[in-house]
C-alpha positions in Angstrom: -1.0 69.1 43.7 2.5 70.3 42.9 2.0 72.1 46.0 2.0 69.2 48.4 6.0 68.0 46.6 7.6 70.1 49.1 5.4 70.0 51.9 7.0 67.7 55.4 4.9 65.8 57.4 5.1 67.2 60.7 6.4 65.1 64.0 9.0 63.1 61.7 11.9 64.8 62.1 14.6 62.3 63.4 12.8 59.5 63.1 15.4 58.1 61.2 18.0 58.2 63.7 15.3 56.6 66.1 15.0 53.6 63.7 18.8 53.0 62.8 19.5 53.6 66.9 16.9 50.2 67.0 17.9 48.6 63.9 21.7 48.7 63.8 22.4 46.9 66.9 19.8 43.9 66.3 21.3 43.4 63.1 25.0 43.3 64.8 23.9 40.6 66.9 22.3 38.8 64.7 25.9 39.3 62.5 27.5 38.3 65.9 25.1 34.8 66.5 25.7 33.8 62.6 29.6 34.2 63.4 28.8 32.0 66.7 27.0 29.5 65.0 29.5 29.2 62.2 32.5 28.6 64.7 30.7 26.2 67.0 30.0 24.1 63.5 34.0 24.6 62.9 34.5 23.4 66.2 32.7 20.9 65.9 34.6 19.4 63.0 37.7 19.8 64.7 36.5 17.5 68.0 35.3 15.1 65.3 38.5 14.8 64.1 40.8 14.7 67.2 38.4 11.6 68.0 38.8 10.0 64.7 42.6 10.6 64.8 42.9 9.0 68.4 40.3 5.9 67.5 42.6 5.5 64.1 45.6 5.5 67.2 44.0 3.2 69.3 43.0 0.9 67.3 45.7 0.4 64.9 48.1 -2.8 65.4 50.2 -2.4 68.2 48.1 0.7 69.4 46.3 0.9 73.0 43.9 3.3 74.3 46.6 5.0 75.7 48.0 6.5 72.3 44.7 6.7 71.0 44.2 9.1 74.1 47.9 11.3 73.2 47.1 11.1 69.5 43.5 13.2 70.1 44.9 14.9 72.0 47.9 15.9 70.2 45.6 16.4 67.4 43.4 18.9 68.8 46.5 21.4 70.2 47.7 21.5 66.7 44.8 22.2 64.9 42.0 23.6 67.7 44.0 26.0 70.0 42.5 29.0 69.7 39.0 27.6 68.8 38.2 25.0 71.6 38.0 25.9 75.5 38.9 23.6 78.0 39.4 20.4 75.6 39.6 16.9 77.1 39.9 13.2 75.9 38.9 10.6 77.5 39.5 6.6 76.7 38.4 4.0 77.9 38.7 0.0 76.9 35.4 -1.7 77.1 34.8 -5.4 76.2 35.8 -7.4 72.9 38.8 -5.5 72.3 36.9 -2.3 71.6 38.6 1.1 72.1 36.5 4.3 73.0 37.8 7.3 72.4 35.7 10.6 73.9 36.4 14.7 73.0 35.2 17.1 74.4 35.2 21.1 74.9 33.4 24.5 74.6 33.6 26.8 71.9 35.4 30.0 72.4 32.3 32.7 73.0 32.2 35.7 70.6 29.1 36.7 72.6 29.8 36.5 76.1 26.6 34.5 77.4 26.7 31.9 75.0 29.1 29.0 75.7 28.3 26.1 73.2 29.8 22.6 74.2 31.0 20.5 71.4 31.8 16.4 71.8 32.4 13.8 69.8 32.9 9.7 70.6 34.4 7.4 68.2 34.9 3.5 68.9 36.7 0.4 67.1 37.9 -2.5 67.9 42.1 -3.0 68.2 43.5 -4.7 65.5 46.2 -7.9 66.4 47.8 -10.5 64.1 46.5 -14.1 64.9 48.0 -17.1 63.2 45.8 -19.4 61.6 44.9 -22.4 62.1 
């Protein structure tokens, strides 16, 4: 048996290179998509709060859907520049008072292909002072 320590099978030479030429860039773009996925989720977070920011805006006393609209808006240059694609904000007032403030945008693409949209929609009702009685 101490024979067979040194002995190679034959046919495997370079088989490693083979393997890490197949291996290596799978595991990059799964690397790549795990980066993707993580910035949509930051993205995400960030749309969330331009439309939380401009519903706060909107609804607060003396505000209008208007600033609720500027206030997103605002919000999202300062904090989701480089991280949002073609970002708008939308308001709209519906019935009862109630503002509705929309967000919207695409994550910037580390993969080429893969454009993934991110939204958000938040809604309240404006605040005003009313005498009583």
């Amino acid at each position: 048996m101490p024979a067979l320590r040194g002995t190679m099978v034959v046919g495997s030479e370079g088989s490693a290179a083979v393997e890490s030429v197949v291996l290596v860039p799978i595991a990059m773009v799964i690397v790549l998509l795990v980066v993707q996925i993580c910035l949509w989720a930051h993205a995400a977070t960030l749309v969330q709060d331009a439309a939380t920011t401009g519903e706060q805006a909107a609804t607060s006393l003396g505000g209008s859907s208007t600033a609720g609209q500027v206030a997103a808006q605002a919000e999202l240059s300062l904090t989701a520049d480089r991280v949002i694609v073609d970002p708008s904000v939308h308001s709209k007032d519906l019935t009862g008072g109630v503002v509705e403030i929309s967000v919207s945008g695409t994550t910037e693409a580390i993969i080429p292909w893969l454009h993934l949209p991110v939204s958000a929609t938040r809604d309240g009702i404006q605040q005003e002072f009313r005498e009583s009685g």
